[in-house]
C-alpha positions in Angstrom: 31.9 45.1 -93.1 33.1 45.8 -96.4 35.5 43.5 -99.0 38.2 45.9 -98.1 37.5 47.1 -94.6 40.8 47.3 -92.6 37.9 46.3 -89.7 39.1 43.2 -86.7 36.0 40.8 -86.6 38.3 38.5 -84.4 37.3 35.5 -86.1 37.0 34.4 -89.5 36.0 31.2 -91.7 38.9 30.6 -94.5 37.5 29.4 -97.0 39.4 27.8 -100.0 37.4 27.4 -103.3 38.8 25.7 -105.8 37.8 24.7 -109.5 34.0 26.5 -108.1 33.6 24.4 -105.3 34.3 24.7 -101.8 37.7 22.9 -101.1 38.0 23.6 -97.0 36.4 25.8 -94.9 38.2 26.3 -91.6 38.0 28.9 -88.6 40.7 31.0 -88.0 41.6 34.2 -85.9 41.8 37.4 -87.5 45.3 38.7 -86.2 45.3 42.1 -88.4 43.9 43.6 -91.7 45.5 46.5 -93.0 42.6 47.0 -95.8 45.3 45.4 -97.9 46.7 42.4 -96.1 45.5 39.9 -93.8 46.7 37.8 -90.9 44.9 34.9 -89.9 45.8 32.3 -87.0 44.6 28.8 -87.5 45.0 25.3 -86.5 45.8 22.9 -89.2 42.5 22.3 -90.3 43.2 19.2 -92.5 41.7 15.3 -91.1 45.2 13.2 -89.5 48.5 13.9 -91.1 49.3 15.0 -94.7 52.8 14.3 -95.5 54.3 15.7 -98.5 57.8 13.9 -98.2 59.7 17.1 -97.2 57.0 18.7 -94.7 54.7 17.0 -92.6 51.3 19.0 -91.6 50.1 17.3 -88.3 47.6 18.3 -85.3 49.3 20.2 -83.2 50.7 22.8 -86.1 49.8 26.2 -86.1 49.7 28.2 -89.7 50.1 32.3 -89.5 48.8 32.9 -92.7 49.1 35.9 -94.8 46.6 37.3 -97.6 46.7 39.8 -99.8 43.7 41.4 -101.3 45.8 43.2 -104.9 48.4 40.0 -104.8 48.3 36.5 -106.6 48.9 34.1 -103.7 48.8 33.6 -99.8 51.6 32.7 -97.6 51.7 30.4 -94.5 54.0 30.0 -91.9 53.5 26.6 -90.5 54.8 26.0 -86.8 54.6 22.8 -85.2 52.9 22.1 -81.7 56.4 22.6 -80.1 56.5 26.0 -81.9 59.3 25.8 -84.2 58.8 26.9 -88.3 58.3 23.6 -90.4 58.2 26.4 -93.1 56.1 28.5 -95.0 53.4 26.9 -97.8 52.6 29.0 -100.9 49.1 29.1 -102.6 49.2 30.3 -105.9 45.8 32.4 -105.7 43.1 35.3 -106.5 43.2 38.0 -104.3 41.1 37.5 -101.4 38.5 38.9 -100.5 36.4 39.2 -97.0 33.1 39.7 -97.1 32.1 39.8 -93.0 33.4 37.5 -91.2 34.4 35.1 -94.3 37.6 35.4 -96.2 37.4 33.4 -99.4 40.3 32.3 -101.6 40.3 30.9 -104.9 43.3 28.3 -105.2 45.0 28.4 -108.8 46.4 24.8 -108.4 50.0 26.0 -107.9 52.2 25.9 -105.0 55.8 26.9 -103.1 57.2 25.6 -100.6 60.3 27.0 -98.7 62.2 25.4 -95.6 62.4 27.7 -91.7 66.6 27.8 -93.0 65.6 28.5 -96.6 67.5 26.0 -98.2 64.8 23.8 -99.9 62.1 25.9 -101.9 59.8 23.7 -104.4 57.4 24.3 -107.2 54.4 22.2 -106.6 51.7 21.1 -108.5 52.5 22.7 -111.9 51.8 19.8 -113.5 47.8 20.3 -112.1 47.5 23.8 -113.1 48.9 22.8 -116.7 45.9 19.9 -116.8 43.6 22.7 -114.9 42.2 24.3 -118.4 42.8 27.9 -116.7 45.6 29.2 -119.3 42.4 28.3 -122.1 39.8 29.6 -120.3 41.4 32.8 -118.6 45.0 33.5 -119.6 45.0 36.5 -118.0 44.6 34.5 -114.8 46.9 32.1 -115.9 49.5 34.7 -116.9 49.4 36.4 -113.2 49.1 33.1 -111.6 52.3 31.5 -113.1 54.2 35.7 -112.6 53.3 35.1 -108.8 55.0 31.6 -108.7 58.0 33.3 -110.1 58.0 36.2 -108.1 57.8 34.2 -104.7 60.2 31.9 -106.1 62.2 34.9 -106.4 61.8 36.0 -102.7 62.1 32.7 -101.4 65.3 32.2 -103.0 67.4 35.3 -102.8 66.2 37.8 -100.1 63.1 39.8 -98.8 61.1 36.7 -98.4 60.2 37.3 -94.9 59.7 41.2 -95.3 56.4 40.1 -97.0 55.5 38.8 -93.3 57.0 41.8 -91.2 
């Protein structure tokens, strides 16, 4: 299978690199690839809770997460075990890119969140990408990283934020 095959293997291992190492690697269920964009089904993959203060991510939740081979970042919608949308979590990213059955992402240290009734979207983690060294050592990265932030921010905000999921 090719990096842009629009091919079902049925299951996948997400893989999140960051800073050139291997961050998670996690199993998930290909839902659909277009050759452009990709669904993926996964548990949450993380060890006990992670509680960020406005979103908890427990066993139990579900992420539908969204990829985008010629786009900047990924999008998650995170359900709970009782099936109701916590929200949706933002990764600032590279395109990604499947090669067989492993889709690898490169996480750019920046972050969105946005509520299920829309009415709390946050930056995150700007302060790490700003101590990340990226904008020295690629700005052209930097540049399309911090124009995706925006640009979600955008959605998130106004409208059209869950036409990127239809």
């Amino acid at each position: 299978m090719s990096a842009n095959s629009a091919e079902a293997p049925g299951r996948v291992d997400v893989v999140l690199v960051k800073a050139g190492r291997t961050k998670i690697r996690y199993p998930g269920e290909l839902l659909h690839d277009d050759g452009t964009r990709l669904v993926v089904r996964a548990a949450w993959a993380g060890g006990g809770v992670r509680d960020f203060g406005f979103v908890r991510f427990e066993a139990g939740d579900v992420f539908t997460e969204y990829y985008w081979r010629d786009r900047w970042y990924s999008v998650k919608e995170v359900r709970a075990a009782t099936g109701s949308v916590k929200g949706w979590y933002c990764d600032i990213t590279r395109p990604a890119v499947l090669t067989g059955t492993e889709l690898v992402v490169e996480d750019l240290d920046l972050d969105l969140w946005r509520s299920a009734d829309g009415t709390d979207v946050r930056r995150l983690d700007e302060d790490e990408f700003a101590g990340s060294g990226l904008a020295e050592r690629d700005p052209e990265a930097a540049g399309a990283a911090v124009a995706a932030l925006d640009a979600l921010e955008r959605l998130a905000r106004g409208g059209g934020f869950t036409d990127l999921l239809a």
